[in-house]
N, C-alpha and C positions, 0 to 999 in steps of 0.2 A: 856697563849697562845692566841693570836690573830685570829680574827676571818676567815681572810684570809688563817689562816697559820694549820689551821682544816682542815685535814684529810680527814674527811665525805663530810665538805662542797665542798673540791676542785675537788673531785670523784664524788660526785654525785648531790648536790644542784646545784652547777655552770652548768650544762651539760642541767641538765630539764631544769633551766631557758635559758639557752641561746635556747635551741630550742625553747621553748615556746615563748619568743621577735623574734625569726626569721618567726615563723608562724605566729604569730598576723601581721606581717610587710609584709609576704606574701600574707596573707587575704589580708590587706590594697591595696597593689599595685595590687591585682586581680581582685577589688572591684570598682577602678578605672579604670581601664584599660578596663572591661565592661560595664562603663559608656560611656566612651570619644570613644571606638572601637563598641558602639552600632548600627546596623543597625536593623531600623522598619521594620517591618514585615505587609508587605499589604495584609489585612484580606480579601479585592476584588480576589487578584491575588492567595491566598491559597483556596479561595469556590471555584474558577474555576476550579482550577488545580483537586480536591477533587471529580468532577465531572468527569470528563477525562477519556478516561480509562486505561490512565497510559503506553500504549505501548510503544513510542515514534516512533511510524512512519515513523514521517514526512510528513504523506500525506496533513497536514495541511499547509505543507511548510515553517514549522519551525524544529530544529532541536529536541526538541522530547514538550512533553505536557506542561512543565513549564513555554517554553519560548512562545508558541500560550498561554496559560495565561497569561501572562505579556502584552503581544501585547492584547489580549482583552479586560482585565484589563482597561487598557490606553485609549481603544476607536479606537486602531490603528487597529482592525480588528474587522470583523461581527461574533457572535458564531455560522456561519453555514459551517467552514473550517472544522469540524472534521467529516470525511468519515464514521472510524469505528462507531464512536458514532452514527450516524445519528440521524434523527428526535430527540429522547427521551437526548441524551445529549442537542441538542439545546434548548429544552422545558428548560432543568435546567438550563443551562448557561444564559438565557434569565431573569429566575428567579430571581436566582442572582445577574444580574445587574440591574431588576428591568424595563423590558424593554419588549412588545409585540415579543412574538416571531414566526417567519415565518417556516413555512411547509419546512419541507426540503427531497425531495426523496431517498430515500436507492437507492446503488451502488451496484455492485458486480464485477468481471474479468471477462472478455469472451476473447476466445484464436478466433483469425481469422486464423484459419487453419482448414481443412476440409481434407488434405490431410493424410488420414489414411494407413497402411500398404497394403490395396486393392488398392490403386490408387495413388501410388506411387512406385518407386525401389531401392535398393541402389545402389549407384556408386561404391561403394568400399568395401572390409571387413575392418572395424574397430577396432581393438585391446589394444587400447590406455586407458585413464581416460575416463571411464564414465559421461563424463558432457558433456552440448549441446555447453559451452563456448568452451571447449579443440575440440570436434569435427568440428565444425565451421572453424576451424583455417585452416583443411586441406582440401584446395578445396571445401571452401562454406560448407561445412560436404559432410556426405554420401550421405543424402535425394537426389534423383533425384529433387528434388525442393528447390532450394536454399532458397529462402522466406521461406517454411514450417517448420515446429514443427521436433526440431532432436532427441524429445522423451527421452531424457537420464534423465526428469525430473529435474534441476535445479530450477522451479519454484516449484517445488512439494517440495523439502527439503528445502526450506526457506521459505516455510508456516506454520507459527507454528496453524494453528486451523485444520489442514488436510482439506482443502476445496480445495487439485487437486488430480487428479489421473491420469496417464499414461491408454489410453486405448486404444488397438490397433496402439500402437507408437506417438500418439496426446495428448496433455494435456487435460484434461476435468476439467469445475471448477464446485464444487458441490456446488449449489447455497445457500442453507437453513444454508451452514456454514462460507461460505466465507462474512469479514467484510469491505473489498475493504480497508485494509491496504496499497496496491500499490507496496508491496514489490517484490511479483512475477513479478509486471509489469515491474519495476526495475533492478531484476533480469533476464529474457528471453535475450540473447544475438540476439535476430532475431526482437527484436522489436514488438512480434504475440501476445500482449497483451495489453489489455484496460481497461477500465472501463465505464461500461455501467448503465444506472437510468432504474431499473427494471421493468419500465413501457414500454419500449424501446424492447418490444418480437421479431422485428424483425432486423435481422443483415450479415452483410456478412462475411461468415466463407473461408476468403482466404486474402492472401495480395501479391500475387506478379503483380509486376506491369510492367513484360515481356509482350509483345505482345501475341495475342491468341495463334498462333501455338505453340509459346515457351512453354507456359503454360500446354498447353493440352500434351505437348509431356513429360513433367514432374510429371504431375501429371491431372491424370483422373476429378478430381474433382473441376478443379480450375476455377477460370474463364477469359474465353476468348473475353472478351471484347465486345460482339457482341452488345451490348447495346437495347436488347428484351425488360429486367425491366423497362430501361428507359423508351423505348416508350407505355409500360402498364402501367404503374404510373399514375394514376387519379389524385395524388397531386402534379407530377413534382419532389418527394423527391426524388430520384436516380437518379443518374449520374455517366457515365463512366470517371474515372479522370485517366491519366494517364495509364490508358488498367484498370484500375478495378475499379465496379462498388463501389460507396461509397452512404453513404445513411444520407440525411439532416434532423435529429432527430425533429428538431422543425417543420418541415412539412408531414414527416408520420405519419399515422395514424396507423399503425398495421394490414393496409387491407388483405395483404398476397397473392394480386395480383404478385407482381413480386419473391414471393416466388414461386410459379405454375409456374411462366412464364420462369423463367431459368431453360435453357437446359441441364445444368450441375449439375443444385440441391448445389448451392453454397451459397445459402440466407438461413437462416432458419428461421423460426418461434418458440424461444422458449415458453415455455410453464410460467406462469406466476409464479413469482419468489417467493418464501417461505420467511416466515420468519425468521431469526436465530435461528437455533437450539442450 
């Protein structure tokens, strides 16, 4: 009997082998195929990234950590774009490329609303979705102050470190946790949020930019334009823009003259900023 024409061999020797020559053949073509489809792996652009802190933000103004690696990587950007990281990621990214690196100040959120549930009224009763987006929609919202805080907390639920709270209908941002991710800022459908360099204690807690009567008839606490700060300012840093006072960072000093000097108590002077908890 011929060897072909074996029973055993045709049932079971032929089977192994032929899988065994299709694997060896599939090794082969996989073994190539991750030669010729290899992409390098840039060891600069993996330290960076490794440093980061992986959120993806954006506040660096890229689409999240990988790709502000890439752009730093390259030279195309300075490692002082990343907000949350501050100072202590620049220190590392600086490292790793090998390069002096510059001081960089810690941010936080500050809401420019002062208009609290005392000094303020609603227009309306509201029964709708609880967000400040939906409320807005109808008639500027309820707030008698259409610029002001509509308190339904929106920035508060897309803060993932809990650094807001709702107090008295106003966002409050809690400083020692907040990493100026920008998301909140993003979020606020009224525009009542910033970011401020923590050395910056004093600010103006309002934004409409209605004329005085409008304002005060809106809200108690707002400011009316009368431009008092301005003419107390020893540095010339306030100015009334547009009916509200705004205040030129790189010429105050923190005096807290034009915080006493309004008549409405709409500047504050915060108190100096913690470090992350």
């Amino acid at each position: 009997m011929g060897l072909f024409e074996n029973e055993i061999f045709m049932n079971y020797v032929l089977p192994v082998l032929a899988f065994a020559f299709l694997g060896v053949m599939g090794g082969i073509v996989l073994t190539v195929a991750a030669k010729v489809f290899f992409v390098k792996t840039d060891t600069t652009v993996a330290a960076v990234n490794a440093v980061l802190p992986g959120i993806n933000c954006a506040a660096c103004g890229f689409t999240g950590c990988e790709g502000y690696a890439k752009s730093v990587a390259a030279g195309e950007s300075p490692p002082t774009f990343c907000k949350p990281g501050g100072d202590k990621v620049v220190q590392e990214i600086s490292a790793v490329l090998g390069i002096e690196a510059a001081a960089v100040e810690r941010e936080v959120a500050y809401i420019h609303c002062n208009g609290d549930c005392n000094a303020t009224t609603d227009k309306y009763a509201y029964n709708g979705t609880p967000s400040c987006a939906a409320v807005i929609k109808y008639y500027n919202g309820m707030n008698s102050c259409k610029h002001g805080c509509a308190g339904f907390g929106d920035c508060k639920e897309v803060c993932d470190y809990d650094a807001i709270e709702i107090v008295n209908g106003v966002a409050k941002v809690n400083m020692a946790k907040c990493i100026a991710c920008l998301v909140c800022v993003k979020k606020c459908p009224t525009n009542l949020i910033s970011l401020r360099r923590v050395s910056r204690t004093v600010n103006v807690a309002c934004s409409s930019t209605d004329p005085g009567k409008a304002t005060i008839a809106a809200c108690k606490n707002g400011c009316i334009a009368c431009k008092i700060c301005e003419k107390k300012c020893p540095e010339d840093a306030i100015h009334v823009v547009n009916n509200l006072a705004v205040i030129d960072n790189e010429k105050c000093t923190n005096c807290g003259v034009c915080v006493k000097a309004c008549p409405k108590k709409c500047i504050h002077k915060l108190e100096v900023c913690p470090e992350v908890s």
